[in-house]
C-alpha positions, 0 to 999 in steps of 0.5 A: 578492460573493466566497464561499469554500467549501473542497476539497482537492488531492492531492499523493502521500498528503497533501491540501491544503486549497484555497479555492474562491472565486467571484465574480458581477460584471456583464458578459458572461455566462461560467463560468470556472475558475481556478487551474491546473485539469486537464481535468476540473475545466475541465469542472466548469462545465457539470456545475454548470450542469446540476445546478443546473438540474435544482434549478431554479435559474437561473445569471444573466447575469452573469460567474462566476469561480472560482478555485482558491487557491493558484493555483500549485498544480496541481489534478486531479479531478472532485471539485471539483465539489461545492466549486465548487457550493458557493461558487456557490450561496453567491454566489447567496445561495441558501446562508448564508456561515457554512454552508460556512465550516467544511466541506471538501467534495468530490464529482463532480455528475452532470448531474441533481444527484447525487453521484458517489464520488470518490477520496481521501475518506480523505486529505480527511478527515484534512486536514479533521481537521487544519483541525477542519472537516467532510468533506462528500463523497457517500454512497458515500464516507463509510464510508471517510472516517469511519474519521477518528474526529477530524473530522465525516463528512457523507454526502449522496446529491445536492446537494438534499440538501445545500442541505438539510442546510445550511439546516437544513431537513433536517439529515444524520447522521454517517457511520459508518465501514464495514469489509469483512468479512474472509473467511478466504483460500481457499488453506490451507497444508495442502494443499501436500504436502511443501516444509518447508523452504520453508514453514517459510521462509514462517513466518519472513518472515511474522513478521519481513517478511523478504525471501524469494526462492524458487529451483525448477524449473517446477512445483515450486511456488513461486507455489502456497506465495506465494498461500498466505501471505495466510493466514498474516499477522495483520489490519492493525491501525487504524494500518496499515489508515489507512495503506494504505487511504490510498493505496488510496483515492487509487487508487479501490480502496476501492469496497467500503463501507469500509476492509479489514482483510486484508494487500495481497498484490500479484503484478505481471505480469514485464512491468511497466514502471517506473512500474507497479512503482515509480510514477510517470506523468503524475501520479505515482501510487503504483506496486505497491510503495506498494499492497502497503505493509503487506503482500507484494509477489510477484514470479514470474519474478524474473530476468524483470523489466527490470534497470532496474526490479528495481535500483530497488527497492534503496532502497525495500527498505531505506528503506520509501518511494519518492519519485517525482519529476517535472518538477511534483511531487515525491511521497513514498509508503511502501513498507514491504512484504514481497518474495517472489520466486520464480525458476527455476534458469536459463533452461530451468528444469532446472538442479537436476533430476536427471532432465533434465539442462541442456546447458549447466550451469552456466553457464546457471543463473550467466547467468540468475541474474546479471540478479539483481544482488549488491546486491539479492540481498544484501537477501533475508533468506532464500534457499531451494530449491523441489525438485520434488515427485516425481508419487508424493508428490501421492497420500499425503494431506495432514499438514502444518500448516493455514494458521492453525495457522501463522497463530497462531504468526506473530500471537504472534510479532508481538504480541512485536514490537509490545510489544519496539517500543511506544517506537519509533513508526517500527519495528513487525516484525524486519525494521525493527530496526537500529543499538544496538536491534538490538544490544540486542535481537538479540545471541546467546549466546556460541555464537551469537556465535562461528558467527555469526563463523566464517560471516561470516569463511568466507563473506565475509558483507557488514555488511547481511548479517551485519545480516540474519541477527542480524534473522531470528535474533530472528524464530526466536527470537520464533517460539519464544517465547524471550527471548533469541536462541541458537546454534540461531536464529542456525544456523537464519538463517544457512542459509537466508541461505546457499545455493549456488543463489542 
């Protein structure tokens, strides 16, 4: 007798389903695994054999196959576990045949028969939704998998339980989906003593996901104004909280109970190596780029980073996804994230101080500053200077705008764009915007039209650029509440997209 019970493998975001197949014939007595199975799956054979004992049931002597169909496709994960038992235990006749015909299980054993959480609860259950199947999968994992409102969440604690649940002896209730309580961000944007500019500048890459560079001196506080702009951002909404948790989940980072609503804000060390920042590695996982998807990705030391890693980052700017590609797998993840960058003058950092002069301006400042290569300095939307704030100003007490004052402007701007972008699924901020639609949407007055014009005449402005500042015009623009774009939005964009510093 051959039994079939159902599993998922995992390429990039997507699950696949896999059928689990096991056959007990007469001969020698041997567990085997089939079907392009890594390590850990190899192991599963004595994980299940144990589980199984401690339920007291008895493997008898015969020969057990299993395999893993389709056989070419590459499988990884101890959440093969629970399907294997499965298909066994349906072997044995211990399970009736139509109980796991309609599940797609997965769950790692531990040696006394409980089940262990595993990654990719989420992206299972959505292909168990597309298969109108079941997700059975262990306790700690059923919060997240039941954000799947399309498909059936079943949750259990150990693999009695589930050879209860199936029997009927003692039938399991639904997963509820569980979501981690948003706390509000510790660092408050009122706490940052002068910077205007440069916070003001912060508002607008918020409400558009412009790409934002921040050029200063050590200590005049750039990565203190990027660790203040999770404050700012709205919540994910359902749609962008599923994509993000996705890859989350594929890289065990949903151990919480749950799906969290806050924006990724992701700050990776200068020392980062492709893979890390991009993604990649033995399995292709999704690199820093793809886990601050719907969120920001910071990046202190700009100049710092590999020239190799920071000319990768071009395509992903501007297509929002990244495929990695290896000799076994070719994985595509989204990548729609916010840039911050931050990066001193020049190598010393004092290029712009007045009070330390660098001994050799300015070509100090134009070597450090040229790792950053035109092309990708062409992709910030907004470029602004962090002077330093002189020892005297930190004892005046702080009145500048609370972190959800501003927050309160970026959301309504935002609710602008999702209403502006309802009949465009693809396009959700300002920054996405292009081609007739940006033309509709973005076009100035006449006045705006005419400086618009004159600056990309005298400033040699390239097409992505002249793009990007009509993009950061309408953010301006939405930030005020004003239907149309005009000339002060358009002079308000265009200086901060200009700057002899950077």
């Amino acid at each position: 007798m051959v039994a079939q019970a159902y599993s998922v493998a995992f390429q990039g975001i997507d699950a696949k389903l896999v059928e689990v197949q096991c056959a007990v014939v007469p001969g020698l007595p041997a567990f085997s695994i089939v079907g392009l199975p890594d390590k850990a799956i190899s192991e599963a054979r004595d994980r299940v054999r144990s589980a199984l004992s401690a339920m007291a049931i008895a493997l008898p002597s015969k020969r057990i196959t299993v395999n893993l169909s389709p056989a070419d496709l590459p499988k990884e994960g101890s959440h093969f576990d629970l399907p294997i038992a499965l298909a066994l235990l349906v072997a044995l006749q211990i399970l009736p045949a139509d109980a796991v015909e309609d599940i797609v299980a997965l769950g790692e054993l531990s040696l006394d028969a409980t089940l262990v959480p595993v990654i990719g609860a989420l992206p299972a259950a959505l292909t168990a939704a597309e298969e109108n199947r079941t997700l059975l999968c262990p306790r700690a994992s059923g919060a997240e998998a039941a954000w799947v409102s399309a498909t059936r969440v079943i949750a259990a604690d150990s693999l009695g339980e589930v050879v209860r649940h199936l029997t009927g002896q003692r039938p399991l209730d639904p997963a509820e989906p569980g979501e981690v309580s948003q706390t509000a961000f510790g660092p408050d944007l009122k706490e940052v003593k002068g910077q205007e500019r440069a916070k003001r500048a912060l508002e607008i890459a918020a409400a558009g996901r412009h790409h934002l560079i921040m050029v200063g001196t050590p200590g005049s506080g750039k990565s203190m104004l990027a660790a203040r702009i999770p404050g700012i951002l709205p919540p994910l909404t359902p749609g962008e909280a599923l994509e993000t948790s996705m890859i989350q989940s594929l890289c065990g980072m949903l151990d919480a109970g749950g799906i969290n609503r806050a924006r990724p804000f992701r700050d990776p060390h200068h020392t980062a190596s492709m893979a890390a920042i991009v993604g990649g590695g033995r399995n292709a996982r999704p690199g820093e780029i793809s886990l601050a998807h719907n969120g920001v990705l910071f990046m202190d030391e700009f100049p710092e980073f590999p020239r190799s890693v920071l000319e990768t980052l071009r395509q992903p700017i501007e297509t929002g996804e990244v495929i990695v590609s290896r000799a076994n797998a070719h994985v595509k993840y989204p990548c729609k994230f916010m840039l911050v960058a931050a990066a001193n003058p020049c190598k010393c950092g004092y290029l712009s101080d007045p009070e330390r002069a660098c001994s050799r301006v300015p070509q100090c400042g134009e070597d450090y500053l040229g790792r950053i290569s035109g092309p990708l300095m062409d992709r910030f939307d907004l470029r602004v200077e962090v002077p330093p704030v002189r020892f005297t100003d930190l004892d005046l007490p702080a009145n500048g705008e609370s972190s959800a004052t501003v927050a309160a402007r970026v959301k309504a701007a935002r609710e602008i764009q999702g209403q502006r972008f309802a009949d465009h699924p693809t396009i959700r901020q300002n920054a996405d915007i292009q081609g007739d639609l940006l033309e509709s949407v973005a076009t100035p007055d006449a006045e705006g039209r005419a400086l618009l014009t004159r600056v990309a005449e005298r400033f040699g402005l390239s097409a992505r650029g002249y793009h990007r500042v009509l993009r950061t015009a309408r953010t301006i623009a939405d930030l005020a509440q004003e239907p149309e774009v005009q000339r002060d939005h358009v002079a308000e964009a265009i200086s901060f997209r200009l700057s002899t510093k950077t």
